[in-house]
N, C-alpha and C positions, 0 to 999 in steps of 0.2 A: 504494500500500500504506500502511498505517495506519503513522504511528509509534510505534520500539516506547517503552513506557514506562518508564522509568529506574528503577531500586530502590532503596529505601529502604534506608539502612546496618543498619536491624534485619532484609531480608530476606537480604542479606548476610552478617551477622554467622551467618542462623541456616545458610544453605545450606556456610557453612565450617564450622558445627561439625556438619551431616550429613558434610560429606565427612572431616571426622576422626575423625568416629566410629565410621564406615564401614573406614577405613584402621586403625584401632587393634583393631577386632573380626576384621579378619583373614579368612579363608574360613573354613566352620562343617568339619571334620572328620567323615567316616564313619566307620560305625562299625567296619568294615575297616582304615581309618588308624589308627583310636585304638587296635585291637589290637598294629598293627604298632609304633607307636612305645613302645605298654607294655611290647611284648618286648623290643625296642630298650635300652629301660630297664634293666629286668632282666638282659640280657647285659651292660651297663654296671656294674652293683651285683656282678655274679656276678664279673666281672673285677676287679676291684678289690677285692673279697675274696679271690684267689685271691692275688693280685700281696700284701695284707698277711699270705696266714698265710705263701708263699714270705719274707719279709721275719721272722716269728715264726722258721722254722725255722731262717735263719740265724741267728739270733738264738740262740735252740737251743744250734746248732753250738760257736759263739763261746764259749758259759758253760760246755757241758762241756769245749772246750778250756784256758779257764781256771781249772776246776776240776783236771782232770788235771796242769798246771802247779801247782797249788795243794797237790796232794797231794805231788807231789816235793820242793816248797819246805819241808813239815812235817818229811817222813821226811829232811831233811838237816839239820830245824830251822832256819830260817830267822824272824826275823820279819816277813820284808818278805810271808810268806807269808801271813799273817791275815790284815793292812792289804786284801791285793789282793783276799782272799776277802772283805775287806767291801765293800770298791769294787765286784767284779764283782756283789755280792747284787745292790746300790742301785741299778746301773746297768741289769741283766738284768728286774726289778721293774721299774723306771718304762718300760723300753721294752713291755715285754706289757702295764704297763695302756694302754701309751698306742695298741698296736694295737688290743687290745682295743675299744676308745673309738671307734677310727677307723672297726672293722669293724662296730659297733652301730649307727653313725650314718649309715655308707651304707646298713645293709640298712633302716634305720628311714627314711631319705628314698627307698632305690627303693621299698617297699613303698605309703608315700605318694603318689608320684607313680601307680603301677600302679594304688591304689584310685579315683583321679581320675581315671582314663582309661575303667577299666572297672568295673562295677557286679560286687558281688560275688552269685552266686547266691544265691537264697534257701534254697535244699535243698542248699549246698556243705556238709561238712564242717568243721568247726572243729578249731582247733587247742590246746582244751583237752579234749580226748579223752586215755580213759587209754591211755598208751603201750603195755598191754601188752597183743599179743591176742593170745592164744589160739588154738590150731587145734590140732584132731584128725579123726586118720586111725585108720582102722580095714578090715582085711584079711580074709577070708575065713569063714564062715560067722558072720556079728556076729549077736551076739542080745541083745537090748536089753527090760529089766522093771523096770517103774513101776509103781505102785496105779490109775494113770490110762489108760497103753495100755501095751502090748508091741509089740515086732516083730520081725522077720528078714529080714535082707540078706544079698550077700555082701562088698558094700563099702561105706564111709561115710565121712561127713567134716562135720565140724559147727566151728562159727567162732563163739567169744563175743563177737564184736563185734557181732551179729546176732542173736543167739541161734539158729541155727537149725541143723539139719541134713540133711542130703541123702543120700539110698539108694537106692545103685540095683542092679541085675542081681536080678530074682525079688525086691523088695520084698514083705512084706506086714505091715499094720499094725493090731492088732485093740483095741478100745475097748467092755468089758465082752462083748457075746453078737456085736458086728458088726463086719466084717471088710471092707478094702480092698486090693486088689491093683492095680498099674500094673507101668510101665518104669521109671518114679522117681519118689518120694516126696519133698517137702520138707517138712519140719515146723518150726514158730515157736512158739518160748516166751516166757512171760510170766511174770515172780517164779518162776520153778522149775516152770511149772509148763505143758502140752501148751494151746495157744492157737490155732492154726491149722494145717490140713494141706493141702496139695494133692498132686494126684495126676496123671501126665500122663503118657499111652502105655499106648493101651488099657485106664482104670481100669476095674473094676467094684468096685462097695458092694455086700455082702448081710450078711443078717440070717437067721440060724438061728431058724426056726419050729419045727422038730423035727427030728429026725438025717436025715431024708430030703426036708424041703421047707427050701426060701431063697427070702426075698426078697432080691430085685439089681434093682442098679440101675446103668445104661453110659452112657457119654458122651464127648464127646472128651480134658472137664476136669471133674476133681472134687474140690468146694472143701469140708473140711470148718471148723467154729467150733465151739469147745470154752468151756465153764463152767465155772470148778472142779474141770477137769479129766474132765467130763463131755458130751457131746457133745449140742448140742441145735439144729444145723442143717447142713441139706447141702445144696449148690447144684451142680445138673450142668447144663454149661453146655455146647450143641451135643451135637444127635442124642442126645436122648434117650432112654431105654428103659427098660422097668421090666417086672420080673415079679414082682407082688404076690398073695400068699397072703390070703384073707380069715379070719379068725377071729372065732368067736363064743363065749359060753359060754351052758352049760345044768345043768340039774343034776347032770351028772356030771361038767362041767370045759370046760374049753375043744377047741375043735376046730374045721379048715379047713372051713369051706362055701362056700370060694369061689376061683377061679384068676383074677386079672385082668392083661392084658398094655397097657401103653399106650406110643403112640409119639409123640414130640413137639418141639421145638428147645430147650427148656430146663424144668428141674425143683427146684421146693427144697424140700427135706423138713425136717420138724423136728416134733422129740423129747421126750418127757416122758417120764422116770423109767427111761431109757434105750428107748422105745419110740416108735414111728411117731407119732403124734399127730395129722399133719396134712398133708398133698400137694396141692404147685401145680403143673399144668402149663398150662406155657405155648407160645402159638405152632401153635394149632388142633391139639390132643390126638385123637389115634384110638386107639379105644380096644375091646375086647371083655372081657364077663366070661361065666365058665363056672361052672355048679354041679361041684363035685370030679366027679360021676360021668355028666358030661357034656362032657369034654375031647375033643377030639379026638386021634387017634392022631400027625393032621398038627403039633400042635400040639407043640410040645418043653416044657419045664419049665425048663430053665435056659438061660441069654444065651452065645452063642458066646463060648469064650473063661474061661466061671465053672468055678474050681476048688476047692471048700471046703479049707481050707491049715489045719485046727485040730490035725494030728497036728506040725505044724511049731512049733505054738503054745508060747515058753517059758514056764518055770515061774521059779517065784522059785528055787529048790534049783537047779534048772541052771543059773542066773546064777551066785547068791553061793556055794554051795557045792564051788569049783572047788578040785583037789590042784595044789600047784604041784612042782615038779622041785626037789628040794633042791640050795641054793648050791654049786657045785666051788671057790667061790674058796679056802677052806682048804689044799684039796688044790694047787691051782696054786700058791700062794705057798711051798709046800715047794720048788717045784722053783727048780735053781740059774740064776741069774741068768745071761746070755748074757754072752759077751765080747766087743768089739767094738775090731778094729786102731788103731781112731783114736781111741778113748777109754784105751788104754793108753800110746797114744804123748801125746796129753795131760797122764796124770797124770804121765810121765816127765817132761815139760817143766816142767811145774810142781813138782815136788820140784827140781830143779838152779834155778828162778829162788827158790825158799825160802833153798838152800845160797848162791845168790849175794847175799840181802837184796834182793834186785827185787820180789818179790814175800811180802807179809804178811799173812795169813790172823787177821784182825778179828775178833770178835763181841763186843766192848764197845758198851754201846749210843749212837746218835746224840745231841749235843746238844742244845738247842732249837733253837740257831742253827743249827746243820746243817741240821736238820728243814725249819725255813721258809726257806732258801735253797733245798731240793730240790723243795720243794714250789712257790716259784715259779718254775721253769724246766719245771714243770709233769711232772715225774719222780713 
């Protein structure tokens, strides 16, 4: 066998700084570990925050103990009794900031360490969001009017952090001459004003042609998009359906010369000046048209399930012009006040600690130095 040949102290040198680099880099962690040890962390930060406010509230304890000492010391007149109320201010103050301090600095090194471990989503929440949101519920026959749409439910519930609102049992939602009916309705605003609608659980869309014909339109989802509060597209998305009215005009006005049914996997309409304007179907469309006076008998006129809902329709006068039930509280606050065992035996005890000087009934106002002593034990 060949011999082997001996190394060079530069090959040396470099195969010990692989094998220490190797040892100092340690194993690479999954992404399962680094979950595990973030939490790890954060149970570490959460405990030690728990353990300084336990520490604050003794703290607490301790200053109004020797503040009640403090008060006894006055009412005997003592002046050892200031003194101690200045020592406990200084002493109570530097211990809260100094919690304080402690508690900022863990949650600022665990949140550090957690953003090291794990990446923060791109679509998480932030936490300069305004604190205050909003939510409304609304109970039995709601009826809702805007210059843009109307509608009626019989329950609701809308969230300003979202803008949007949600209605469901017998929804229906109407936008100038055409009308939407589902299971539930969700609606999305933008600056105040109707930006998106969907519709899910058996919707249909129609459009009043005249008090005895509608166009509709069925699907499994129906997405409407709003302009200015005007509606100028709709997408039905899955099973398809449409029963469209054809219109023409001549010199005496307009009128239907035509019945057309089509059936297809998706559809999107859109509108001009609150009207039809233009129809896609997609997903090989079958389709029949009829002249009005060659319909079939077999052939129906309206989509299983369409119920014109305009007597439901509100008005502005039925929204805003509502009587309210005049206030009783005049009359309530006439009557006499209850009595209660324990609120008598009470005021007895407290007249006999008056007659014994135990007890001194104040309303001189607080000092400054009172003030910012109450104020740091956090009272």
């Amino acid at each position: 066998a060949p011999a082997e040949t001996p190394m060079s102290p530069e090959d040396v040198e470099a195969a010990e700084k692989a094998v220490t680099e190797e040892e100092v880099a340690g194993p690479v962690l999954s992404e399962k570990e680094q979950k595990r040890l973030a939490a790890e962390k954060r149970r570490e930060a959460k405990e030690l925050e728990r353990k300084a406010k336990d520490e604050q509230r003794r703290a607490k304890e301790k200053a109004r103990q020797e503040r009640l000492l403090l008060r006894e010391s006055r009412r005997k007149g003592a002046r050892v009794g200031a003194e101690a109320d200045s020592a406990a201010r200084a002493d109570s103050l530097a211990h809260a900031q100094l919690l304080q301090a402690q508690r900022d600095s863990l949650a600022k090194l665990a949140q550090q360490e957690a953003d090291t471990l794990l990446p923060a989503p791109a679509d998480s929440v932030g936490g300069e969001q305004d604190s205050l949101v909003r939510k409304m519920f609304a109970y039995h026959n709601v009826r809702i009017f805007r210059d843009d749409f109307q509608a009626v439910c019989d329950s609701m519930t809308g969230f300003s952090l979202d803008s949007t609102l949600h209605m469901y049992v017998d929804p229906v939602l109407w936008n100038d001459n055409n009308q939407v009916t589902s299971k539930v309705v969700d609606i999305y605003t933008l600056n105040q004003k109707i930006d998106r609608a969907v519709f899910t659980g058996e919707p249909i869309m129609s459009q009043e042609v005249d008090t005895s014909h509608y166009n509709q339109i069925k699907g499994k989802v129906i997405e409407s998009f709003f302009r200015d509060g005007a509606i100028y597209r709709t997408d039905v998305n899955g099973n398809g359906q449409t029963y469209y009215f054809m219109v023409e005009e001549d010199s005496t006005g307009n009128y239907i010369s035509g019945f057309m049914t089509v059936e297809c996997a998706d559809i999107s309409f859109y509108f001009k000046d609150q009207a039809v304007d233009e129809i896609v179907w997609r997903g090989k469309p079958v389709y029949s048209i009829y002249p009005m006076d060659k319909i079939p008998d077999s052939q129906p006129l309206t989509l299983p399930g369409f119920v014109w809902e305009g007597k439901r329709r509100p008005s502005k006068e039925q929204v805003f012009n509502r009587t309210f039930r005049p206030s009783e509280r005049n009359e309530y606050d006439k009557l006499p006040r209850p009595e209660f065992p324990i609120t008598q035996k009470i005021n007895l005890a407290r007249e006999q600690l008056v007659k014994e000087n135990v007890w001194f009934d104040r309303n001189d106002p607080l000092s400054s130095e009172a003030l910012e002593f109450i104020r740091s034990i956090g009272y």
